[in-house]
Every structure is written in structure tokens, then in C-alpha cells.
C-alpha positions as CSV (number, residue, x, y, z in Angstrom):
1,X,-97.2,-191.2,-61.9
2,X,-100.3,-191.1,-63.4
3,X,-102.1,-188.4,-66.3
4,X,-104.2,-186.6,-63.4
5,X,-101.4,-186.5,-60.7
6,X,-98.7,-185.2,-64.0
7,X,-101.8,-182.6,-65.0
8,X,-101.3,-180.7,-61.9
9,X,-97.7,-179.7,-62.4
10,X,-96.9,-176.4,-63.7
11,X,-95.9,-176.5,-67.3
12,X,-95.3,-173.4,-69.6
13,X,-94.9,-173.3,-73.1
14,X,-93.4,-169.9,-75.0
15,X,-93.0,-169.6,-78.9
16,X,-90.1,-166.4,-79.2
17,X,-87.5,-167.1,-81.6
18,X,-87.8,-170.9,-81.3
19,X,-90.6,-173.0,-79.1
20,X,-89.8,-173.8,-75.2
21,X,-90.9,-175.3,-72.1
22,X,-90.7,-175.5,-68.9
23,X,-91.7,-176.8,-65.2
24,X,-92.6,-173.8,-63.3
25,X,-88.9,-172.3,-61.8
26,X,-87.0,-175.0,-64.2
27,X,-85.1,-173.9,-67.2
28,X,-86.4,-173.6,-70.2
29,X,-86.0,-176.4,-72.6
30,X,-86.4,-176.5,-76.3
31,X,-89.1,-178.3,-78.0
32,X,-88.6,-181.6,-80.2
33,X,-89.8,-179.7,-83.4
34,X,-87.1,-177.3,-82.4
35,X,-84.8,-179.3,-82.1
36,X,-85.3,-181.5,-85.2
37,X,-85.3,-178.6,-87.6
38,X,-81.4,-178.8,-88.0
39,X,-82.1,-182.2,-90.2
40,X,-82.9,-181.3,-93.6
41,X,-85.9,-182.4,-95.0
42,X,-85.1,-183.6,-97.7
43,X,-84.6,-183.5,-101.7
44,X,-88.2,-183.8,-102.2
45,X,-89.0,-180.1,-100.1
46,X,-85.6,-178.3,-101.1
47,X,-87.0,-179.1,-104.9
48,X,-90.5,-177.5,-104.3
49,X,-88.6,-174.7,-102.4
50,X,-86.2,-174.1,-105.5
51,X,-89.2,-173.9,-107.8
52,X,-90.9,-171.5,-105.8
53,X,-90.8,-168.0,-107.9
54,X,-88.7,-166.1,-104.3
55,X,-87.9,-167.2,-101.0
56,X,-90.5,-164.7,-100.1
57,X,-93.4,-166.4,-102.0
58,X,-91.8,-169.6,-100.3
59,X,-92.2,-168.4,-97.2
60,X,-95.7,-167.5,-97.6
61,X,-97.0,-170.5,-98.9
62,X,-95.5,-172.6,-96.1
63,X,-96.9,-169.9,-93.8
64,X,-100.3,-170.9,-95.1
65,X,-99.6,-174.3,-94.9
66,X,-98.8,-174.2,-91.6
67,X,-101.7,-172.0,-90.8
68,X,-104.1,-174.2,-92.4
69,X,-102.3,-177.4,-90.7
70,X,-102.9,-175.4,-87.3
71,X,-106.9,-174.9,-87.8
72,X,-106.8,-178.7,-88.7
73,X,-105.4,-179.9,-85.4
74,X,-107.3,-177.5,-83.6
75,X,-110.4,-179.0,-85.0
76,X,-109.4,-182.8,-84.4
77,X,-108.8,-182.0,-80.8
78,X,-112.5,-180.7,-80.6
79,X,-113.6,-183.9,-82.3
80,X,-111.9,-186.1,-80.2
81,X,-113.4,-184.4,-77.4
82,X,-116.5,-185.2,-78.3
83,X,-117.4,-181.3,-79.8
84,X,-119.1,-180.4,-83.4
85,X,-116.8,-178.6,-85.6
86,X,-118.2,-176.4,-88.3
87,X,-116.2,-175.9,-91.0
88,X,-116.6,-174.1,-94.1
89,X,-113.3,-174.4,-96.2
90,X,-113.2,-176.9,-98.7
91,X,-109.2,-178.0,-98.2
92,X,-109.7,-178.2,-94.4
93,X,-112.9,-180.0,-94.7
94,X,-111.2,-182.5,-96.7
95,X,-108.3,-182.8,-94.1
96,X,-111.5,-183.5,-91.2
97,X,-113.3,-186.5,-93.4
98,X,-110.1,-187.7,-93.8
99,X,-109.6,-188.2,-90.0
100,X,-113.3,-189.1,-89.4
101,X,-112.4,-192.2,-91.2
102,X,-109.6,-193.0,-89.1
103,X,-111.3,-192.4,-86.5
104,X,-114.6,-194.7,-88.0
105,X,-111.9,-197.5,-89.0
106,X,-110.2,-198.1,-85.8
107,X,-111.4,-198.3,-82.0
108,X,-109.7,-196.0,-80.4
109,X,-108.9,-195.8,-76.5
110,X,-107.6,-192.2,-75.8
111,X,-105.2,-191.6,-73.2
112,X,-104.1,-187.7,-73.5
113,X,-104.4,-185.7,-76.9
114,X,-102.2,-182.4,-76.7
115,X,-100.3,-182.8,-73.6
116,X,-97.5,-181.0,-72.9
117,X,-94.1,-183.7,-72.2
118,X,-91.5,-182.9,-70.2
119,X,-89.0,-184.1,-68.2
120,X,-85.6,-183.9,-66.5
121,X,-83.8,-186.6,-67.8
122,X,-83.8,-185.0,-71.1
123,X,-83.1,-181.5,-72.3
124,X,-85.9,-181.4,-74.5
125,X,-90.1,-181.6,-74.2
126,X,-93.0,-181.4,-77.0
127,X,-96.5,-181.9,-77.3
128,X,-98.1,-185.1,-79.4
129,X,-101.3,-184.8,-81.0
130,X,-102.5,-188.1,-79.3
131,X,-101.6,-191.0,-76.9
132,X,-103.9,-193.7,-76.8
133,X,-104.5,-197.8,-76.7
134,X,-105.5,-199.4,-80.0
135,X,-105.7,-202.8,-80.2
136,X,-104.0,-203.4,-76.6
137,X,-101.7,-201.5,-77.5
138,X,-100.0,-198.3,-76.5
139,X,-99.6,-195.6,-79.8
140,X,-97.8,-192.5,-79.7
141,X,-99.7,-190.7,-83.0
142,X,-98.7,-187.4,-84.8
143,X,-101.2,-185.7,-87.2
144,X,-99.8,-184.3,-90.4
145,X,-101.5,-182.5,-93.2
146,X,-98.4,-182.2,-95.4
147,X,-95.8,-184.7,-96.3
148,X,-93.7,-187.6,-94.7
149,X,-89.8,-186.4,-93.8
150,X,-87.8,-188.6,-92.3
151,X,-87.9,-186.5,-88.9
152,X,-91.2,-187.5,-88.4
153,X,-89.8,-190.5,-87.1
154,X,-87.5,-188.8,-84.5
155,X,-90.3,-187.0,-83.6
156,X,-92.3,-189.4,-82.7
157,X,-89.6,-191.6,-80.7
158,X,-88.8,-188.4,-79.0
159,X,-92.5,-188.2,-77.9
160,X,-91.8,-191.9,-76.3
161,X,-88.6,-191.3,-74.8
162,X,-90.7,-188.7,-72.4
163,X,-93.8,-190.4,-72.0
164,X,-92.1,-193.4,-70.8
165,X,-89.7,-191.6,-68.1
166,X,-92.7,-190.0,-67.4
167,X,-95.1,-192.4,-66.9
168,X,-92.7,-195.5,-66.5
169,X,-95.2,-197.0,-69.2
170,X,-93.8,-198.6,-72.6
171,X,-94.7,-197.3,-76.0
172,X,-95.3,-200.2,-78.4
173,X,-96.3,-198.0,-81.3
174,X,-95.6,-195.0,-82.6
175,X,-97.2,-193.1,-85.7
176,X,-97.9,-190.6,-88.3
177,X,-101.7,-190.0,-89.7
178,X,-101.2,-188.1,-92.6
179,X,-104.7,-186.4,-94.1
180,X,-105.2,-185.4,-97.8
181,X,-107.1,-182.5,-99.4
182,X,-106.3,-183.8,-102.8
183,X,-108.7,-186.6,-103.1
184,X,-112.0,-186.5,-105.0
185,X,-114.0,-189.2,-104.7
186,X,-113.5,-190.4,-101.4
187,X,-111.6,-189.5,-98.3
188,X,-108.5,-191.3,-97.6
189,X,-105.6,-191.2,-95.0
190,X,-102.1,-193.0,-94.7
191,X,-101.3,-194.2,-91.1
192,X,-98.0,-195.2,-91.2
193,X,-96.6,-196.9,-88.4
194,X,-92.7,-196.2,-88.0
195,X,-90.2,-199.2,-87.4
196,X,-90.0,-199.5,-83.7
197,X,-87.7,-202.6,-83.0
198,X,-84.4,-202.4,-80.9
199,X,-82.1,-201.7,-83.9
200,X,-84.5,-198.8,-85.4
201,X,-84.9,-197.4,-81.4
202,X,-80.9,-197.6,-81.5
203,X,-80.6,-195.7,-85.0
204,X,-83.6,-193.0,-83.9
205,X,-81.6,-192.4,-80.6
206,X,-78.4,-191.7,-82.4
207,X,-79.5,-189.5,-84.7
208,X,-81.7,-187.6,-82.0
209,X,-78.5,-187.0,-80.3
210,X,-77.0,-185.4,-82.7
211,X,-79.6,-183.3,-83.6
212,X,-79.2,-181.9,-80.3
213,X,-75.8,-181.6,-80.4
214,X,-75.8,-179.5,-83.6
215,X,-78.6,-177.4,-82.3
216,X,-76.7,-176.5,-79.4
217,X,-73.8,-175.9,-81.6
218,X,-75.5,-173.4,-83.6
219,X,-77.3,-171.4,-81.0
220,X,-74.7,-172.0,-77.9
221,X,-74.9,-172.3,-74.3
222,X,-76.3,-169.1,-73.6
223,X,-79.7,-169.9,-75.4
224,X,-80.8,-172.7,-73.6
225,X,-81.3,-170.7,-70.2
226,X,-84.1,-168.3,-71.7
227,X,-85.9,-168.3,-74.6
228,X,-84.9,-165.4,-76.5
229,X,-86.1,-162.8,-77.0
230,X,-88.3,-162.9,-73.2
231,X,-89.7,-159.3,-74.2
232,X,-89.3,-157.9,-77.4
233,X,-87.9,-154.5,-77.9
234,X,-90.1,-151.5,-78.8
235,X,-88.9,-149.8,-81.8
236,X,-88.9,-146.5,-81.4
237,X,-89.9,-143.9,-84.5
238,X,-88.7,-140.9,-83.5
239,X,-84.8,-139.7,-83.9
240,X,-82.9,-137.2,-82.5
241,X,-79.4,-137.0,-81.3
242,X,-78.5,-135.4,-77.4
243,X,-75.6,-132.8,-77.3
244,X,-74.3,-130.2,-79.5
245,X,-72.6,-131.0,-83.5
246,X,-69.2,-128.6,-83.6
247,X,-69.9,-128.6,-87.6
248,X,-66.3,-130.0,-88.7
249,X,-66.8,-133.5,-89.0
250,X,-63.3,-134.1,-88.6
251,X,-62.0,-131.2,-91.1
């Protein structure tokens, strides 16, 4: 199969309670991010979230983050694509030079940015920022504006393991491009390119097998059918009990 023949099938994505996918009439599946969020992230992020002044505040900055991480990938897929991006925050502008001179330093051959992986060998899908040839060779690249965890890996193996039942194509690299706002005289970027031998394929696919048996352990059977909830519930604001009180609440 090739990208314009595996365009033309039917795939949904839902964000409920977790993020899903699924071939038109298939199950639902979860997504790798999903998935991967039963592995700690380390000592490094449970520090900064244990000097955070209240899990609330925590929660707010990482919404931020996360907001800010969004606009970012949104604005590289335009670039790729060929489409100006005006931009008028500082920290995000930062992120964009950074990835300008990735994209200035390397010649890049893409193949697919932002498409949606699935597949019925495997109970999971997910979307990678880009796939693309680089030097002859075939790269499976995530974009990150934050820091490295150790998931990133899985991640990114995860990505492989459906392109290449997909597309029956192997996947010699596979990456992280991390952008920085905190630089000041120049932009910089770290493109870190995660072991990918036989023994570190064999240690990713362990782990990544666990992972999904632990998330199936905490959320059970009955959750991988439907994402949940399908329709959430209106709340209603008005009160008021049917029937008649006797007045003797038990006396």
C-alpha cells in the first residue's frame, strides 16, 4: 500500500477521557500517547511538579505548556507545507527559528507529516509529526518543545511498528527534534536520534508491551470498545423531588 491508496480509508480520531482511533466500523483503539502515559516520566518532572506551589497551579502551567506546544506544531505543519506563518509571541517564535534551522541544516525529503497510523495488528494507533527520507534514509521524527523522557523513545518505535505493517516499508531512523525558547543569541535545536539496533528494538518492544498491559489493567476491558464518555451528560440545574414527603423521616 501506498500514502495515496492508505489516504482514502476512513480514519477517525476522538479526544473524550483519553485519545482514540479508529477505521470507519472498527473499534476504537487507544492512541500511543495514551498508552505511554502509565510510565512515569521521570525524577526530573515529578521534582518540578513537587515544587510547584498546588497541584492546581501544576496543572495550569502544564496546560499552557501544552497549549503553547500545540500552536507550535500547528505552525510547523503550515511551514512544511510550504505556508507563511505569522507569529507574534516571542516564546513560540523562538520554538519556529529553532525549527527553520533544522529545516535550513538538513535536506529533507517529506513523505507524510500528521498522518493518522493505524492498524490491525496492533491494538494501538497515533499520529507522528513527520515521516520523511534524509540522507537515503527513512526517519520517523517527533517535535517536542519541552523535555526528553524516556517514553519518547517508545513513542517513536511505536510510530514504526505501524508504519511498517502499514506500508511494508522499514524504518531506519527514528527521532526527537526538540526546540528551545530559552536561547538568546542564536536559535538552536537538539535532534536526537534514538538507538535503533536489534537489542534497543527488543528492549522498546518489551517495555511497549507492558505499557499496554498496565493500561488495560487500569482501565479494563470494557474501555477499549468506546471511548468514554461518547456524549457527555448535561447537568442539569434545577432540583426537585417527584411524589409526596410523609414528614417523619423515620420517627
Amino acid at each position: 500500500m501506498n500514502i495515496e491508496e492508505y489516504s482514502k480509508i476512513n480514519i477517525e480520531r476522538r479526544d473524550s477521557t483519553f485519545r482514540w482511533y479508529r477505521c470507519s466500523g472498527s473499534n476504537w483503539v487507544p492512541s500511543v500517547t495514551t498508552i505511554l502515559n502509565v510510565i512515569s516520566k521521570g525524577k526530573g518532572f515529578e521534582k518540578w511538579l513537587a515544587d510547584q506551589p498546588s497541584y492546581k497551579a501544576a496543572c495550569e502551567e502544564r496546560d499552557q505548556a501544552a497549549e503553547r506546544g500545540t500552536i507550535v506544531h500547528e505552525s510547523i505543519e503550515k511551514l512544511i507545507q510550504g505556508d507563511k506563518v505569522e507569529c507574534e509571541n516571542s516564546e513560540i517564535g523562538k520554538h519556529l527559528m529553532c525549527f527553520e534551522k533544522f529545516w535550513a541544516d538538513h535536506e529533507v525529503d517529506t513523505i507524510a507529516q500528521e498522518l493518522f497510523l493505524i492498524d490491525s495488528k496492533y491494538g494501538f494507533a497515533g499520529t507522528p509529526d513527520l515521516i520523511c527520507n534524509i540522507d537515503g534514509k527513512l526517519w520517523i521524527i517527533d517535535f517536542k518543545t519541552g523535555g526528553n523522557y524516556k517514553t519518547h523513545n517508545l513513542q517513536c518505535r511505536m510510530y514504526a511498528l505501524l508504519y511498517e505493517a502499514i506500508f511494508g516499508k522499514k524504518v531506519d531512523v527514528i527521532a526527537g527534534m526538540y526546540t528551545k525558547s530559552t536561547w538568546i543569541k542564536e536559535p538552536n535545536y537538539i535532534l536526537k536520534k534514538f538507538p535503533y539496533n536489534d537489542k534497543a528494538k527488543a528492549i522498546y518492544d518489551n517495555c511497549i508491551n507492558g505499557a499496554i498491559a498496565l493500561w488495560k489493567y487500569n482501565n479494563g476491558t470494557s474501555r477499549l470498545a468506546e471511548p468514554y464518555p461518547a456524549v457527555k451528560p448535561k447537568i442539569k440545574s434545577v432540583f426537585k423531588l417527584g411524589g409526596k414527603s410523609n414528614g417523619n423521616f423515620g420517627i
